[in-house]
C-alpha positions in Angstrom: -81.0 44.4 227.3 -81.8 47.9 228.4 -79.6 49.2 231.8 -80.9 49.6 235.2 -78.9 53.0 236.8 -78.8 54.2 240.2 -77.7 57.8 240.6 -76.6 58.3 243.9 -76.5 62.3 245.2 -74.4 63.0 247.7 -72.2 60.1 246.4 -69.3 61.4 248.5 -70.9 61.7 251.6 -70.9 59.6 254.8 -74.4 57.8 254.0 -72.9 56.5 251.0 -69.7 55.5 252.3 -71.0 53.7 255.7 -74.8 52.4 254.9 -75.6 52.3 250.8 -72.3 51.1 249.3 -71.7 48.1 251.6 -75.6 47.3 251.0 -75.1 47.3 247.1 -72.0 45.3 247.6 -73.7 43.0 249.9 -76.7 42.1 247.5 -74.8 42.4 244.6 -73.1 38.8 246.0 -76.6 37.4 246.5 -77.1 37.9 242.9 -80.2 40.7 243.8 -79.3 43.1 241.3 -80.1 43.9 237.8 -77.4 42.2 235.8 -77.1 45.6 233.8 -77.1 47.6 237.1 -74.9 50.6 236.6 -74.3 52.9 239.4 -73.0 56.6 239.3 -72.0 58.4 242.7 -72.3 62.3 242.0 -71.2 64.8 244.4 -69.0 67.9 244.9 -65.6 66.4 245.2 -63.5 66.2 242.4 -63.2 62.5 242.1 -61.9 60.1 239.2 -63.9 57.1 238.6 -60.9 55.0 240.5 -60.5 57.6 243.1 -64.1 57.6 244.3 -64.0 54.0 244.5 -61.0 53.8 246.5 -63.2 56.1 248.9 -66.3 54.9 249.3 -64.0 51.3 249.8 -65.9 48.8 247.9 -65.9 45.2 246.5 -63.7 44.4 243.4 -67.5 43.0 242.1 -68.9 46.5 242.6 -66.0 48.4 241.0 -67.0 47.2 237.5 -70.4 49.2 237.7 -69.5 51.7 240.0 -68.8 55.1 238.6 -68.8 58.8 239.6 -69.8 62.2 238.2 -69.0 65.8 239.8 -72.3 67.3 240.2 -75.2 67.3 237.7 -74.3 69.4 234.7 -75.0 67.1 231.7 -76.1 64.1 234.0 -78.6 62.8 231.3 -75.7 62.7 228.6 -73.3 60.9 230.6 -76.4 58.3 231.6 -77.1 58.0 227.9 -73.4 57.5 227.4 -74.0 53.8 229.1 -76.2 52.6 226.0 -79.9 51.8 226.3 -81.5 53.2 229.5 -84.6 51.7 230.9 -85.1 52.3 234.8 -83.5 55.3 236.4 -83.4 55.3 240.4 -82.2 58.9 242.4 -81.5 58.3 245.9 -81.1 61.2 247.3 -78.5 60.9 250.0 -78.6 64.6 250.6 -79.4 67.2 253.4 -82.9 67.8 253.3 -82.5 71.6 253.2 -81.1 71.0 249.6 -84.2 68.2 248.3 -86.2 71.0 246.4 -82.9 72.6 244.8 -81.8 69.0 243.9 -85.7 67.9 242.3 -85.4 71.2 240.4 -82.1 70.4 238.8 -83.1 66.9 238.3 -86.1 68.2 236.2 -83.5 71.3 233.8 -81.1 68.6 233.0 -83.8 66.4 231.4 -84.3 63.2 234.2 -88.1 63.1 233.5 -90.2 60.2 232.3 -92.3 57.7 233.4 -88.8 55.3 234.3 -87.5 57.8 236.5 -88.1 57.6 240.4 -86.5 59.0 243.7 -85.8 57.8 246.7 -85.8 60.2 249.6 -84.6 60.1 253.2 -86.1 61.5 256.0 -86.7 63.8 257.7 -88.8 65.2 255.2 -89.7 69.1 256.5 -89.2 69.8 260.2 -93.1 70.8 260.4 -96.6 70.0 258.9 -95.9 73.6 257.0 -92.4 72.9 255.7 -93.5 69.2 254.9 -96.5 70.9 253.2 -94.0 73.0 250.8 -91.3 70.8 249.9 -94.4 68.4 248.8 -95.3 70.9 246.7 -92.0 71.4 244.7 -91.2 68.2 244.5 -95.1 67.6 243.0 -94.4 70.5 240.4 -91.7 68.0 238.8 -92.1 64.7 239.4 -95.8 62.9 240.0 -96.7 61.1 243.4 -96.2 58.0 241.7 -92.4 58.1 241.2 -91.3 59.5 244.6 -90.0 56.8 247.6 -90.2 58.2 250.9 -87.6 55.7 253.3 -88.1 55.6 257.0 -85.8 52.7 257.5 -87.4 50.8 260.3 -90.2 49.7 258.3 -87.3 47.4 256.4 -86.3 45.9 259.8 -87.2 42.0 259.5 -88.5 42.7 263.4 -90.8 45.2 262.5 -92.1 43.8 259.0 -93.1 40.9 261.2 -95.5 42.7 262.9 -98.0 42.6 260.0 -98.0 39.0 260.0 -97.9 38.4 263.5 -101.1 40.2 263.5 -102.7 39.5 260.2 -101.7 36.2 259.8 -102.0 34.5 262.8 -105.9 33.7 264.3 -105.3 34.1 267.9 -103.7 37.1 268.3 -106.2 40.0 266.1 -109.7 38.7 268.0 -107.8 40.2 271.0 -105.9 43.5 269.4 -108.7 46.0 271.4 -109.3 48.2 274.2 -111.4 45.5 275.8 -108.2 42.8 276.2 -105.0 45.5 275.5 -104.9 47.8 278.9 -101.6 49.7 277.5 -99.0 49.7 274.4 -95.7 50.8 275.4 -92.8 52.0 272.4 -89.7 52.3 273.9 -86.7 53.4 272.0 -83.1 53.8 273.7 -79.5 54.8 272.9 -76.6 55.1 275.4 -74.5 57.0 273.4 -75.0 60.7 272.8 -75.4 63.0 269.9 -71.6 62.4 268.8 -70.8 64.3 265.9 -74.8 64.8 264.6 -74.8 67.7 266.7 -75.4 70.8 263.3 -78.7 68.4 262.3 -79.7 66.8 265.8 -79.9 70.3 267.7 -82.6 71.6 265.1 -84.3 68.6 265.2 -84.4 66.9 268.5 -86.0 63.5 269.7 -89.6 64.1 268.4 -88.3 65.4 265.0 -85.7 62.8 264.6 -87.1 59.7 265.9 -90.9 59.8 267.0 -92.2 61.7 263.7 -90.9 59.0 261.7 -89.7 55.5 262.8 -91.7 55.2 265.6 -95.1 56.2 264.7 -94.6 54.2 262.1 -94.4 51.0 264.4 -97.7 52.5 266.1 -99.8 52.7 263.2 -98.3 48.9 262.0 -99.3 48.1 265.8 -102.6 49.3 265.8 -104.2 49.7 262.3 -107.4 48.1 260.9 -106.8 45.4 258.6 -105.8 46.2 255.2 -107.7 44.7 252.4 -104.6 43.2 251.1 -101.3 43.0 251.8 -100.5 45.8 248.4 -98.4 48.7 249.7 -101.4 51.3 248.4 -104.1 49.3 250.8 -101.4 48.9 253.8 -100.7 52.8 253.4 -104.2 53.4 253.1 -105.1 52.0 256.7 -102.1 53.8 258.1 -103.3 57.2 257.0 -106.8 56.4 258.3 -105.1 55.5 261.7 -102.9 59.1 261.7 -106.1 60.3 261.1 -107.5 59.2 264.4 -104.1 59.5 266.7 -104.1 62.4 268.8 -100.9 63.6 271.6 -102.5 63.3 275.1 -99.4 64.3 277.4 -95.5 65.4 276.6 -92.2 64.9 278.6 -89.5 66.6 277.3 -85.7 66.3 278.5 -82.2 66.6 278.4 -79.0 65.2 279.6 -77.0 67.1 281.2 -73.7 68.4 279.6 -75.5 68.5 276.3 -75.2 71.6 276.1 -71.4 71.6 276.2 -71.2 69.7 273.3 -69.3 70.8 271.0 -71.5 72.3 267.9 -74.3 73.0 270.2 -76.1 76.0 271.1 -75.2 76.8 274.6 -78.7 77.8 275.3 -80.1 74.7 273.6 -83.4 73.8 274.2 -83.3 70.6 272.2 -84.8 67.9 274.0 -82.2 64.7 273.8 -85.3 62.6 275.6 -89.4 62.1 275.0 -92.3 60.7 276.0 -95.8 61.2 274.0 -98.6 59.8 275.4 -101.5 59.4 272.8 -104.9 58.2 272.0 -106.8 56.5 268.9 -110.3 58.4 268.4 -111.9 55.0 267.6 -114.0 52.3 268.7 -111.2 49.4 268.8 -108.6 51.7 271.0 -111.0 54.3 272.8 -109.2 55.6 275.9 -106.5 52.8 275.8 -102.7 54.6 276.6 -100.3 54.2 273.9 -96.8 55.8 274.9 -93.3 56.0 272.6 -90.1 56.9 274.6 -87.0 57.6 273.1 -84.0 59.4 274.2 -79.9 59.7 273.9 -77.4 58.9 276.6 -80.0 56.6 278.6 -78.6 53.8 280.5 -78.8 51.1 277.5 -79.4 50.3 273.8 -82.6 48.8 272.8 -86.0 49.1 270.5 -89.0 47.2 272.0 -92.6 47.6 272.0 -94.8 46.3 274.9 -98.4 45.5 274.5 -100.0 45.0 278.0 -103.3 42.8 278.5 -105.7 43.5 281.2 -106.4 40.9 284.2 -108.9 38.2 283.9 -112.1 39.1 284.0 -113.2 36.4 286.2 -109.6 35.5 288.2 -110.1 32.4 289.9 -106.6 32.2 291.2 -105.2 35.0 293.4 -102.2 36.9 291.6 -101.7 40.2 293.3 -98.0 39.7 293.0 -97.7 38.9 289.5 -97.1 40.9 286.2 -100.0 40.6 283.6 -100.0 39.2 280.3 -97.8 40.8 277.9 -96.6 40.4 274.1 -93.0 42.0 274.0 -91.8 42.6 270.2 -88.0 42.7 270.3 -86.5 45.0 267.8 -82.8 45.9 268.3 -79.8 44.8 269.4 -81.9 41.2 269.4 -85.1 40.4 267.2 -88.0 38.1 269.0 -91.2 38.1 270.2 -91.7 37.2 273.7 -95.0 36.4 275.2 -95.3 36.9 279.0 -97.7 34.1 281.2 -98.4 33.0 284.5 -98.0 29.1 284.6 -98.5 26.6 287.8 -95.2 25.9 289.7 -94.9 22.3 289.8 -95.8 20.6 293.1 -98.3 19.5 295.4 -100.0 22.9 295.8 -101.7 25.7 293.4 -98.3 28.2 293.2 -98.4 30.6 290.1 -95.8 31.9 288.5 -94.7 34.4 285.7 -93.3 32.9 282.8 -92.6 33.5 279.0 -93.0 31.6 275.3 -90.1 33.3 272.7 -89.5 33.2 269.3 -86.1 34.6 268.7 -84.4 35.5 265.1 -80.9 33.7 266.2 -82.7 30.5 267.0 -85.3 30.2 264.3 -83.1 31.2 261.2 -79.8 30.7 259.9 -79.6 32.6 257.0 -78.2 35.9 257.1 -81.2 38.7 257.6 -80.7 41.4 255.2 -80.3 44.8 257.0 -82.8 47.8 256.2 -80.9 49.3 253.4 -80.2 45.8 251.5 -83.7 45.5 251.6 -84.8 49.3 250.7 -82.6 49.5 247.9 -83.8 45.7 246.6 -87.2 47.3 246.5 -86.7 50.8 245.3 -84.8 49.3 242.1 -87.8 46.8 241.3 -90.1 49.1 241.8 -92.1 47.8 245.2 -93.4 50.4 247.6 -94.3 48.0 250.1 -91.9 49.5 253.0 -91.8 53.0 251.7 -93.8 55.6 253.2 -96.1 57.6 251.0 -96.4 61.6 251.0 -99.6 62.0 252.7 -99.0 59.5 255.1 -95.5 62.1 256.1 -97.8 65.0 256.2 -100.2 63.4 258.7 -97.5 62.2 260.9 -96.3 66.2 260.7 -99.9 67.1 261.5 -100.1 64.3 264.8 -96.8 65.4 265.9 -97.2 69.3 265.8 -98.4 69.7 269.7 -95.5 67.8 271.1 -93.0 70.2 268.9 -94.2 73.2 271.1 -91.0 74.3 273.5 -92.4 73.1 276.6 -90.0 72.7 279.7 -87.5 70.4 280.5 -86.4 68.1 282.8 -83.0 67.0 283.3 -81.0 63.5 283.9 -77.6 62.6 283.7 -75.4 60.6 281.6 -76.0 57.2 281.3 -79.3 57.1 283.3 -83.2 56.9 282.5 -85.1 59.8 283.3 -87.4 59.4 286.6 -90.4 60.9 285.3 -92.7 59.1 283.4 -96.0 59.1 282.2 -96.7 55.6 282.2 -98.7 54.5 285.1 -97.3 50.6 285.1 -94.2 50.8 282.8 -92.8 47.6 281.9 -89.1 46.6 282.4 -87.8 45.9 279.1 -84.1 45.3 280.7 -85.8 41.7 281.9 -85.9 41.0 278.4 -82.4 41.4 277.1 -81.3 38.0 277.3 -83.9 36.0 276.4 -83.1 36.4 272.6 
């Protein structure tokens, strides 16, 4: 039986180490990988096979397929070494200033053919030009076909969810439009600060880092036209459409204060730790409704949710003036649910209303372990499915939606552990009154 190998770059880094390595051991126990699965770390440091694997601290199951190789000098001889080769997976767990150096090498030291696919992490250029141009030599090498672009979030059981909630379920897509949705809100929090990211995060910032990628992706799953199958070609195809038709509306940039102090920063920094796009959908379903992603670092809690905001009754027969409207609240992280705000009767001999809510929560439903992003990416890149990959021309119009809210505009400022008080959102929702519920 031929062997299945996996030719981790950057084997020695921290990626490796903290994220890719406990997801191969992990799925390796649930019997997910090829049975002739052989995996080869290559990287700078001068490692021995059992020296790397004391490193990268992995599973006595692991050790017997794990190996290492400094560098890539004669990489396709020591692959061949392993007997007969089928499949060949490069995850590149790199810098992305070094992706078209590391494609070009790839290509001179013979890993070419039709069995030979990469996997690449974002961010993937810092622009709609630089994007443009490291598509471009990686294209002169390798064909569309073979390369895996991973954006993470789209492997979160949470956000894969969303497809069926909409698609598969009757009573929810008759509804999905302007004339029943008033708002969709994205929000994206972390409480701690840029900790030791500070070399990558201060040439990148919030947009770069988090908007470009994850969370447009969760807009375009949110709002795209229904795919004529659930194949990742037709799924990717509707998303692109929907980039197509996004356009940034509004921009709030900021920063916390003291970021500049940190150490690795530039002291005249204008990296914003905290964003807000506002945006529109040039189309009939979503004319004119507000979609808004937040995201920012040092806010006052962790949490990824996305609100989607009904408009009153038509004909309310009831007065409600002082309650919230109808909402569908996805959980994404720390807790995974979908919570569905109401108003219900209060029980008694009068008409009272009353907000309430219908959930559906992960830790209630299921039992079974949920397999975390990069379980689930790496199950996928090695069999081949690009279902939760994101395709090249779908990056490059993300780049292109995103370029007016990279512009340096000015900043506002908020401390440590607190939200920013500006907002763009004219009736934000509270996502803290959803914490516990799941």
């Amino acid at each position: 039986m031929s062997k299945t190998v996996l030719l981790i770059l950057g084997g020695s880094g921290d990626l490796t180490k903290r994220k890719l390595i406990p997801a191969l051991s992990s799925i390796q126990s649930k019997k997910l990988l090829p049975d002739e699965l052989v995996v080869i770390g290559s990287g700078r440091t001068d490692y021995t096979h059992d020296t790397y694997r004391e490193h990268v601290e992995t599973t006595k199951e692991l050790c017997d397929c794990l190996y290492y190789h400094v560098g890539l000098d004669n990489i396709k001889e020591y692959i061949n070494s392993f007997g007969d080769i089928g499949k060949i997976v490069v995850f590149f767990s790199l810098p992305p200033s070094v992706y078209a150096k590391s494609v070009q090498e790839l290509y001179k030291q013979g890993l070419v053919g039709n069995n030979v696919s990469l996997i690449i992490e974002k961010p993937f250029g810092r622009d709609l030009e630089s994007s443009k141009e490291l598509e471009k030599d990686i294209l002169k090498f390798y064909p569309k076909e073979s390369i895996f672009l991973i954006d993470h979030y789209l492997a979160k059981e949470p956000v894969q969810n969303i497809l069926i909630f909409r698609f598969a379920n009757r009573i929810f897509e008759p509804n999905w439009n302007r004339f029943h949705i008033e708002s969709i809100q994205i929000n994206c929090s972390e409480s701690i600060g840029i900790e030791d990211r500070a070399k990558y995060f201060d040439q990148s910032g919030m947009i770069r880092d988090m908007i470009q990628s994850h969370l447009l992706q969760l807009l375009t799953i949110l709002t795209m036209e229904t795919p004529k199958s659930s194949s990742a070609s037709d799924i990717v195809a509707e998303k692109i459409k929907l980039l197509k038709k996004l356009k940034v509306k509004n921009v709030i940039r900021g920063q916390y204060e003291g970021y500049r102090d940190e150490k690795g920063v530039d002291p005249k920094s204008n990296t914003e730790t905290f964003a807000q796009v506002e945006f529109r959908i040039d189309s009939d379903r979503w004319y004119n409704v507000p979609i808004y992603i937040t995201t920012g670092k040092a806010l006052k809690r962790r949490g990824t949710e996305i609100g989607v905001v009904f408009r009153d009754a038509d004909t309310p027969i009831f007065e409600n003036d002082n309650l919230k409207k109808n909402a569908i609240v996805f959980t994404v992280q720390p807790q995974s649910g979908i919570i569905v705000d109401l108003v219900n009767k209060i029980p008694g001999w009068g008409v009272s209303l009353t907000n309430t809510n219908m959930s559906f929560c992960y830790s209630n439903q299921f039992s079974n372990n949920i397999p975390d992003a990069y379980q689930r990416l790496l199950v996928d890149a090695i069999k081949g499915d690009k279902t939760l990959f994101v395709g090249i021309e779908e990056t490059g119009e993300a780049w292109r939606v995103i370029e007016p809210a990279l512009s340096e505009s000015e900043l506002i400022y908020y401390k440590k552990g607190e939200d920013p008080i500006e907002t763009l959102i004219e009736d934000p929702l509270d996502f803290t009154k959803y914490i516990n519920i799941c």
